[in-house]
N, C-alpha and C positions, 0 to 999 in steps of 0.2 A: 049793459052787458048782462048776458042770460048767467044764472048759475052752474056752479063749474059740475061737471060731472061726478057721481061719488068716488066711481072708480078710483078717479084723479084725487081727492082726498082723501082716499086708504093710501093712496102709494105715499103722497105726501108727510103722512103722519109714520108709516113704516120706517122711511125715508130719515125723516129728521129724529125717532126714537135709535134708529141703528148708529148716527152720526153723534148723538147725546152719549150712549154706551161706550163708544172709544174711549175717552178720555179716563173712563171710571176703569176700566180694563189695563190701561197705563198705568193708572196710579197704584194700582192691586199689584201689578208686573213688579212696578220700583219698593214699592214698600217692601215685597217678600225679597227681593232684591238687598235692599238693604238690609233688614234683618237674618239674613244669611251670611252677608258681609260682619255682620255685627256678634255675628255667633262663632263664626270663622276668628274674627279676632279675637274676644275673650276665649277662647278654646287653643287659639298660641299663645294668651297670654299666660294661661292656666301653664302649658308645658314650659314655657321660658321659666316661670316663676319654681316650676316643679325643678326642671334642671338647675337651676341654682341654688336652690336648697340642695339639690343632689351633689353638686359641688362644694357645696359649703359645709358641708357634711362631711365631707369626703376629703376637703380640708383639713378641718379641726382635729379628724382620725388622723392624717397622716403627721400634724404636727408632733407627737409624742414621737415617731418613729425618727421623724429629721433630726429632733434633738438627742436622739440616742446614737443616731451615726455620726452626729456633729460631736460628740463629746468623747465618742470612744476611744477605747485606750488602744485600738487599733487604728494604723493607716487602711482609708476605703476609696478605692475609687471603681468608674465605669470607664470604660475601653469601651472604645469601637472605631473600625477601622484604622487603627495602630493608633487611637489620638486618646486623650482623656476627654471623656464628659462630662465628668463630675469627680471631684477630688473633697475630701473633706477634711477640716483642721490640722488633724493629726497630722496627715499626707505634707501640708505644708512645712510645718515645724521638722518633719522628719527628712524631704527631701531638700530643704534650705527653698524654699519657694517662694519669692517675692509676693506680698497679698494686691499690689498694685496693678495684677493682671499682664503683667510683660513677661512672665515666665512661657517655656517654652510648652504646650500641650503635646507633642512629639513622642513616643513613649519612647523609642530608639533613640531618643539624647539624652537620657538618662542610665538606658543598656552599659554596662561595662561589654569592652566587645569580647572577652574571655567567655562571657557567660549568653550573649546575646540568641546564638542559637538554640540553648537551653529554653530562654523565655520565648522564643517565638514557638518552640514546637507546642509547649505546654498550650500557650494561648489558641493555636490552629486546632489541638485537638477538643479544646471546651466548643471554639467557635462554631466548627464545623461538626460538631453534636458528636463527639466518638468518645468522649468521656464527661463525665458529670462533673467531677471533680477534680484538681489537679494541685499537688503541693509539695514544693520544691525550695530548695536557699539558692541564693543567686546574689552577685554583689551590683551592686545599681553607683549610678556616678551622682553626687548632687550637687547643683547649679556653682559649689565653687570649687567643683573639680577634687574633693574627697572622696576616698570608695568606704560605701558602708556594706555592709553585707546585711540581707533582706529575706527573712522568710514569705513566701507568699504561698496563698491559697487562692485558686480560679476555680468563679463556679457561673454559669451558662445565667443568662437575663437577656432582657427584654427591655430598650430603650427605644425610645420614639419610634415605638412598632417595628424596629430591627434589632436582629441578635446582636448581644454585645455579652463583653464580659466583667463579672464584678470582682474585684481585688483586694485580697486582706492582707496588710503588710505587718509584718512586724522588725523591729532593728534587731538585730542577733551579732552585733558585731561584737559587742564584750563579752558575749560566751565567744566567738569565733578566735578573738587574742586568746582567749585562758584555753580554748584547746590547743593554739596554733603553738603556747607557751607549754602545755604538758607535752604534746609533743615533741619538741624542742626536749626539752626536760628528761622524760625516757629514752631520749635519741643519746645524749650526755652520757645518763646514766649506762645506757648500751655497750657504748664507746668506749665508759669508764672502765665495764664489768672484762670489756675483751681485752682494755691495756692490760686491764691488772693479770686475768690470764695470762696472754702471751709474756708478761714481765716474769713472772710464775713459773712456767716454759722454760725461757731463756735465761734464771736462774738455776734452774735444777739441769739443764745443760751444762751451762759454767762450774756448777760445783763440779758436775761429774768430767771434765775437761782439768780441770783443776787438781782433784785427787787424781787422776791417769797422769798428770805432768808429773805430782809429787810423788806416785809410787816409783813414776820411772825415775826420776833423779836419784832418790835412796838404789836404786838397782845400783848406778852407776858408781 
C-alpha cells in the first residue's frame, strides 16, 4: 500500500487531539461544579450556625425576663381571640387553675356575667388599637365557682405575629369587703343619725301636745 496522503494525517491528528480535549473540559466542568456546591454548602453552613447563635442568644436574653413574669407578684396572661395563650403562676393560684392542663382556656368561663360586657369592651378597644391602655376592677368566677374581684390592666402585644392582648391581674377582693363593709357601716350610721333626729322631732312634738293637754285640763 502506497503512503497515506498528508492532508489525511493533519485531519487525523486534529481529529483525535479535539476527541483527547473533551474529557479534560468535563472534568474542569465537574470540578468547578463541585466546588461551588462545596462553597454553597459551607456558606449555609456558616448562616445555620450564625442563626443559632442568634437564637441562642436570644435565649439566654430572654430567660431573665420568663423568670420575672414567672415569679411576679402579679397575675399575667396573653389573650387572643377570647382564649389564653399564656397564663403564668400567679394566674394559676389566683384563678384556682388546675396545673394538669384540663382547665378551661375560655376567657368567658371565668367572666362573672354582671361584669362580662365591661371586659369584653375594654379588650375590643386594646385589640382593635383605639386605646393603648385600659384599667378597670371587674369580678371574675374561679374554676370552683367563687367570685373574686380582679383589678386588670390591658395593654396591646404581639403574639405569633398576631395582635393579642397582655393582662395584669391583681385580687382586690379584701379591699372590695372592707369598702363594701364601710359602706355598710356609714349606711347604719346614716340611718342611726336620721332615727335619732326624727325621735328628736317626735319628742319635742309630744312635749308640746302634752303641755297644750295639761294647760287645758287646769282651764277646766
Amino acid at each position: 500500500g502506497g503512503a497515506s496522503p498528508l492532508w489525511a494525517a493533519e485531519d487525523s491528528t486534529v481529529e483525535g487531539s479535539a476527541l483527547s480535549g473533551e474529557p479534560v473540559i468535563l472534568g474542569i466542568v465537574c470540578i468547578l461544579s463541585l466546588a461551588a456546591a462545596v462553597i454553597n454548602q459551607i456558606r449555609l453552613n456558616r448562616i445555620k450556625s450564625t442563626m443559632s447563635d442568634t437564637r441562642d442568644r436570644s435565649g439566654l436574653a430572654k430567660k431573665p425576663y420568663r423568670m420575672m413574669v414567672e415569679n411576679a407578684h402579679e397575675g399575667i396572661m396573653v389573650i387572643q381571640q377570647l382564649e389564653f395563650k399564656y397564663v403564668n403562676q400567679k394566674v394559676y393560684g389566683l384563678m384556682g387553675m388546675p396545673m394538669d392542663g384540663q382547665a378551661s382556656i375560655q376567657l368567658a368561663d371565668y367572666l362573672h356575667p354582671k361584669d362580662m360586657d365591661l371586659v369584653l369592651e375594654n379588650y375590643e378597644k386594646i385589640i382593635f388599637g383605639q386605646e393603648k391602655i385600659r384599667c378597670f376592677s371587674a369580678r371574675a368566677i374561679k374554676t370552683d365557682q367563687s367570685v373574686i374581684w380582679i383589678n386588670t390592666r390591658f395593654i396591646p402585644v404581639t403574639w405569633e405575629d398576631a395582635p393579642a392582648v397582655m393582662a395584669f391581674l391583681s385580687d382586690i377582693t379584701t379591699r372590695k369587703m372592707m369598702e363594701k363593709d364601710l359602706q355598710q357601716a356609714q349606711r347604719m350610721e346614716a340611718i342611726g343619725a336620721l332615727s335619732g333626729g326624727i325621735a328628736h322631732d317626735f319628742n319635742n312634738i309630744l312635749t308640746t301636745i302634752v303641755g297644750t293637754a295639761e294647760v287645758a285640763l287646769m282651764d277646766i
